[in-house]
N, C-alpha and C positions, 0 to 999 in steps of 0.2 A: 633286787636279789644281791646277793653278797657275793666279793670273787670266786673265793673259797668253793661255794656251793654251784656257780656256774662251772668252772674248772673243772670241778668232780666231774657234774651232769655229762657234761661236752668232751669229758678226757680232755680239755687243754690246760697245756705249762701255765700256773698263774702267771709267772712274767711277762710272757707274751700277751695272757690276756690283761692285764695293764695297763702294756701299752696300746692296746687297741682300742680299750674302754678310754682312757687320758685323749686319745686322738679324737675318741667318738664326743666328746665331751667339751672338748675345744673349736667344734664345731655346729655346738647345741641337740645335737641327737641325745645324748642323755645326759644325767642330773644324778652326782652324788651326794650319799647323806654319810657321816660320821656316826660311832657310833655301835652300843653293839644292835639298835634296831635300823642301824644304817644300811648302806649297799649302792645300786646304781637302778635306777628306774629310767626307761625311755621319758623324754618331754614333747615327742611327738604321737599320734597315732600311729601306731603299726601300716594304718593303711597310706601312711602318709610319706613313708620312707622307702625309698626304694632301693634295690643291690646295686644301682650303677652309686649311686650318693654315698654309700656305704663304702664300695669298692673305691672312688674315686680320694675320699678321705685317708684311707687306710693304704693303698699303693700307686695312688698317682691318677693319672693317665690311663683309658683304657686302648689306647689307640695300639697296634700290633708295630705301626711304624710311629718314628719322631714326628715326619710331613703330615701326618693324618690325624694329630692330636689337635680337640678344640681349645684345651688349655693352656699347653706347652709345647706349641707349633717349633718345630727345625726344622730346614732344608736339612733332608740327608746329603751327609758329605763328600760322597761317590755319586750325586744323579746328576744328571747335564739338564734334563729337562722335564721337571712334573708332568706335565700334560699327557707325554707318549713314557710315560715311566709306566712298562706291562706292570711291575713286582707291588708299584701303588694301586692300580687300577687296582687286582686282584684284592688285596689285603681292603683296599676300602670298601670290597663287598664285605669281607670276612667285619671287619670295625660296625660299618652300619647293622649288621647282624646281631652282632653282639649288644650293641647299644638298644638294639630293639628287645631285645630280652630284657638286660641289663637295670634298664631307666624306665620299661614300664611292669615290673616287677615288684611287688611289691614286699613287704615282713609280713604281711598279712597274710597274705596269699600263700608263704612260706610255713607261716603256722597252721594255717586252718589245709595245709598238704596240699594246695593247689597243684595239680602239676602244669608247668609253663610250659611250652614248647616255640619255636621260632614262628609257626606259623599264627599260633593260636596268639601271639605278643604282635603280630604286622596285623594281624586282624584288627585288633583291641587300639592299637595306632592308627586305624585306617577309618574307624568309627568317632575315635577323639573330634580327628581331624575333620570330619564330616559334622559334626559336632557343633 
């Protein structure tokens, strides 16, 4: 599909969507063509892509804190002690949560209107793994 026509579809700013297709792109999610029969085409299956991959490309980190990131771990700069840090404990249910949604979620599933929910994504994780 071409920017222009996705932007419309979606109401979003071309620029923005730009740089989101450049980032998506630079990390093998999709393939641009030149051109006026050009535009941008996925190179993965839909069912192959998921929103934490998506989401991690595009703003980082899904972690609520620095300490609780898989990719870009920091000791927070005010904790004396990870272990008995309540405000981690808590937030690393909220992170696993998310993650559980997040990474087994897929575009697929988004198209064909799947509705996710946290229970029904721990479920779908708990089968994998049994798997």
């Amino acid at each position: 599909m071409m920017i222009a026509e996705i932007a419309e579809q979606e109401r979003i700013p071309r620029k923005f969507l730009e740089q989101i297709l450049l980032d998506l792109k630079r990390h093998g999610i999709v393939a641009s063509r030149r051109g006026r029969l050009g535009g941008y085409a996925l190179l993965a299956r839909p069912n192959q892509i998921t929103f934490g991959r998506v989401l991690r490309i595009i703003d980082g980190p899904i972690a609520p804190l620095p300490c609780l990131s898989r990719i870009a771990y920091r000791r927070c700069p005010d904790c004396k002690n990870e272990a008995s840090c309540e405000i981690r404990r808590v937030f690393a249910g909220v992170a696993e949560s998310a993650r559980a949604v997040l990474d087994r979620t897929t575009i697929a599933e988004a198209i064909a209107g799947d509705r996710v929910t946290p229970s029904r994504s721990l479920k779908k994780a708990a089968a994998r793994k049994g798997a």
